[in-house]
C-alpha positions as CSV (number, residue, x, y, z in Angstrom):
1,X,72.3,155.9,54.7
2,X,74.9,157.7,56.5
3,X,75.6,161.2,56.4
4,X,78.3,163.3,57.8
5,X,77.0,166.9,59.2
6,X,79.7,170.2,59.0
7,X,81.5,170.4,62.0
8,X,79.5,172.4,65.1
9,X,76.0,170.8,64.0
10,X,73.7,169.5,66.4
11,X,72.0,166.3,64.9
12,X,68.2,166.1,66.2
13,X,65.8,163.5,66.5
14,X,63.6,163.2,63.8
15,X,60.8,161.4,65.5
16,X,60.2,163.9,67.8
17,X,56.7,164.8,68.7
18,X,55.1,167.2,66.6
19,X,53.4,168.2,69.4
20,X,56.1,169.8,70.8
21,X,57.6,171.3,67.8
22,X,56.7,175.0,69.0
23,X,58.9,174.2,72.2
24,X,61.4,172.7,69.9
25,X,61.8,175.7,67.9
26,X,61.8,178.0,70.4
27,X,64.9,176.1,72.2
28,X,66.3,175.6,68.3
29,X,66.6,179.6,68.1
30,X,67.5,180.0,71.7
31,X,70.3,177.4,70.7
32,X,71.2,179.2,67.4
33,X,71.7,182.8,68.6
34,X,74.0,181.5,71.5
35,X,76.2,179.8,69.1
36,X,76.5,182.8,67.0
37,X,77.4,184.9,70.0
38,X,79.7,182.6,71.4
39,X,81.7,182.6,68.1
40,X,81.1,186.2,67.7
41,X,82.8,186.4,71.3
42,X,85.7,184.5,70.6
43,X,84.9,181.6,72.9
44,X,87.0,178.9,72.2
45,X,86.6,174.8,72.6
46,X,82.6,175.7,72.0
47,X,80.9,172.1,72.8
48,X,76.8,171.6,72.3
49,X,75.1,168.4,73.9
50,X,71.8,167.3,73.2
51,X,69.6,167.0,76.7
52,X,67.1,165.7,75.1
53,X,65.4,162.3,76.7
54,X,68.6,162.5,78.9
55,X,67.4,165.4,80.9
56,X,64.4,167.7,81.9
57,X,66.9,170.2,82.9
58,X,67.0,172.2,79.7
59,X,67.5,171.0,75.7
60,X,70.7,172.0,75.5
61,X,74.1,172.3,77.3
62,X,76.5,174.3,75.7
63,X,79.8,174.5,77.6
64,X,83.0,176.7,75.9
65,X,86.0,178.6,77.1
66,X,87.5,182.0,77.5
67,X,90.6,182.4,77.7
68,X,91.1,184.9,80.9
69,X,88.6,185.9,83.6
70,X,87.8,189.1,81.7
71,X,87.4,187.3,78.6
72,X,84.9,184.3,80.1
73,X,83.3,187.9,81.8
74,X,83.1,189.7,78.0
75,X,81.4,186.1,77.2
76,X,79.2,186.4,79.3
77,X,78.0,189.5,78.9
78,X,78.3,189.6,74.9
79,X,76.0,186.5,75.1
80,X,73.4,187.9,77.6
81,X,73.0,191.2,75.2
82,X,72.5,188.5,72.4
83,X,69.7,186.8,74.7
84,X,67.9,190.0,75.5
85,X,68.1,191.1,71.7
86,X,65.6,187.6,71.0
87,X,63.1,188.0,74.0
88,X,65.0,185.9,76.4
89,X,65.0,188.1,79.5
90,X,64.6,185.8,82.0
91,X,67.7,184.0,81.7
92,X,69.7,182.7,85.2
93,X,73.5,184.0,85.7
94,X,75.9,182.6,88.1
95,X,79.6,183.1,88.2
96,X,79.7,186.9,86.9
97,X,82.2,188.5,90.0
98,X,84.6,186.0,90.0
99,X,85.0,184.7,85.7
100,X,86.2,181.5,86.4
101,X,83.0,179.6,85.2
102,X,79.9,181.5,84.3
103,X,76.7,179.7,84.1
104,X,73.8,181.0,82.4
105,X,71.0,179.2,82.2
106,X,67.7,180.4,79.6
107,X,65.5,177.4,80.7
108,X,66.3,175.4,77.3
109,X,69.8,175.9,77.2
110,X,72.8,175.9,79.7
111,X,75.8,177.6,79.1
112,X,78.7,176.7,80.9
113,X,81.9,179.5,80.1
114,X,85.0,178.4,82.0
115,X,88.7,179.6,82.3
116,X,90.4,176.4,80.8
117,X,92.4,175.4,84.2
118,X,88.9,175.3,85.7
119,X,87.1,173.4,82.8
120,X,90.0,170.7,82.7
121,X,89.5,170.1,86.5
122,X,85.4,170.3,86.7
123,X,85.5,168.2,83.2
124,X,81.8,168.6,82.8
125,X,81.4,167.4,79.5
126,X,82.8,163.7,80.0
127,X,80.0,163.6,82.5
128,X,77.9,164.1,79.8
129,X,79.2,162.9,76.8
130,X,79.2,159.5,78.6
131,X,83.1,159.4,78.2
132,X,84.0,157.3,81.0
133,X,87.3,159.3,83.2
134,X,90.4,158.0,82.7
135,X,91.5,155.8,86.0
136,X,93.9,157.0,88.8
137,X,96.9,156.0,88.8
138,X,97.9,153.9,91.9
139,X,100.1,156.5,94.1
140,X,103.3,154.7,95.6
């Protein structure tokens, strides 16, 4: 049976452990409010990956765009007031003087915010979407 899911969904794995359920839900909601303040935000080109059984790392990479330093910086910070609003205190930041790619990082998900000239050259999500680069051209 195949089913097409709105755009912006995040398929999951339905044989998961029910073991780990609790963790799954946890990262789930984690997942969920950093969506919603991404959008809220005005981040734009907002990608999700699934890490899971591809990485211990985290559950989820999110990796979006703002379109200036200051707004990859209001990102930032608009998402880590969302974070501390649901009990995630402990998240990670890197990136916050400069704007040109923030990372934050809650344990079960990674967000990656970049100006888009430096998210075209780091391409980070063909590393991870398994998108193989493009080849060089052969420089006479």
């Amino acid at each position: 049976m195949n089913t097409k899911a709105p755009a912006g969904t995040v398929l999951r794995n339905a044989t998961d452990d029910d073991a780990q359920a609790p963790a799954r839900e946890h990262s789930n909601a984690v997942l969920d409010a950093t969506l919603l303040a991404l959008e809220d935000a005005k981040a734009e080109e907002v990608i999700t990956i699934d890490l899971h059984g591809r990485s211990s790392m985290g559950d989820f990479m999110i990796i979006a765009s703002g379109r200036s330093n200051r707004h990859v910086g209001a990102v930032a910070d608009q998402l880590l007031r969302k974070l501390k609003d649901i009990g995630e205190r402990s998240a990670k930041v890197e990136g916050l003087p400069q704007c040109d790619w923030v990372l934050i990082d809650t344990g079960d998900v990674i967000v990656h915010i970049f100006r888009p000239e430096v998210r075209e050259f780091y391409k980070l999500e063909k590393m991870w979407t398994g998108e193989r680069p493009s080849p060089l051209e052969q420089v006479e």
